[in-house]
N, C-alpha and C positions, 0 to 999 in steps of 0.2 A: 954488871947488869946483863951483859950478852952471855955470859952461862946461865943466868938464872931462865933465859929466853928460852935457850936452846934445851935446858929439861924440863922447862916447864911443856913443850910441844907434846902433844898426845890424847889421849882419853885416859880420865882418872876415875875411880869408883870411890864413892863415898865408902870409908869403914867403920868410922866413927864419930862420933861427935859429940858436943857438953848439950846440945840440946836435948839425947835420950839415944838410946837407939838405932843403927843404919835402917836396920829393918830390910830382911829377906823378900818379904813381900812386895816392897818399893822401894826399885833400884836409883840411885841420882848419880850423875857423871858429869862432871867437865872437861867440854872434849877443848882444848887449846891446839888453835891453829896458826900458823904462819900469817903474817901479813895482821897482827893484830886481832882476828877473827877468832870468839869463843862459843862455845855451845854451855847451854844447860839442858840434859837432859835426862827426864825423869819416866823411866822402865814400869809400869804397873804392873808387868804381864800381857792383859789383854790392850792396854791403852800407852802409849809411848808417847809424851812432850817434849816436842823439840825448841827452842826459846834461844832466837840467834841473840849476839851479842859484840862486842868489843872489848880488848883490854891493851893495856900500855902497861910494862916494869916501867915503873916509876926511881926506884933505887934498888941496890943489890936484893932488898925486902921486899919493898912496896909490888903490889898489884892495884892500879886505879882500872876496876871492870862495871861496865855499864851492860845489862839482858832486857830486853823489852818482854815480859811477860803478859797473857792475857790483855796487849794495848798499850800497857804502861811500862817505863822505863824504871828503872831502879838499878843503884850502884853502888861502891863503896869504892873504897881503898884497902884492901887486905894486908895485913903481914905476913911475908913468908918464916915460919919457927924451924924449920927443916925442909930443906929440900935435896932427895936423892933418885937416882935414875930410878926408883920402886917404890919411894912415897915422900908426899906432900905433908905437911901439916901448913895450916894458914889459920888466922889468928882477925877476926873482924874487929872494928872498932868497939864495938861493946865488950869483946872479951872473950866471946864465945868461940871455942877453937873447932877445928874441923880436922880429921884424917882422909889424906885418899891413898889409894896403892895404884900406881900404873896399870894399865889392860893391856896384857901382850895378846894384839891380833895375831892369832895364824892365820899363814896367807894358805890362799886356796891349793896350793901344791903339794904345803906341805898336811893341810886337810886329810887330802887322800892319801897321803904319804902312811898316814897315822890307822885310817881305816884299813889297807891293805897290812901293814904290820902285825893288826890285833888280827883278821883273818888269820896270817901267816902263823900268829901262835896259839892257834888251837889245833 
């Protein structure tokens, strides 16, 4: 359970899913934090939802996560189908599966690192 914890930590991007579509236009992420603390949120472009939440590994598999969205609470229990440092797949009780890939932030240093580089090669 305590490796499933420690790579579950981070922000995931939706890539897939059996319900249709990630869709370019509407981004969704779960950011998993430490201390039980998760995020959902969903990128429109001009409008960003952020929808706090909690989860508990339940077994090497299970995710039991509760997000208060809009007021109301809503939860399940997921299954983890794979989990690797670069993607998720989780698996709801209905069936319906989900892909995510890891977001590798660049930190601010190496930002400018990367802009002065591309100057340097023209």
């Amino acid at each position: 359970m305590k490796e499933t914890e420690t790579k579950l930590l981070g922000k995931w991007k939706l890539v897939k899913s059996d319900l249709g579509d990630a869709g370019e236009e509407s981004k969704f992420f779960i950011v998993y934090k430490e201390k039980g603390e998760m995020e959902f949120v969903r990128d429109g472009g001009d409008e960003k939802q952020v929808f706090k939440g909690k989860y508990k590994v339940t077994d090497a598999d299970k995710i039991d996560w509760t997000v208060e969205e809009f007021g109301q609470e809503r939860g399940e229990v997921s299954t983890v189908k794979e989990l690797t440092d670069k993607k998720l797949v989780i698996e709801d009780p209905q069936g319906v599966k989900e892909e995510f890939e890891k977001v590798v932030e660049k930190k601010k240093d190496e930002k400018k690192e990367d802009k002065k580089d591309k100057k340097e090669d023209k």
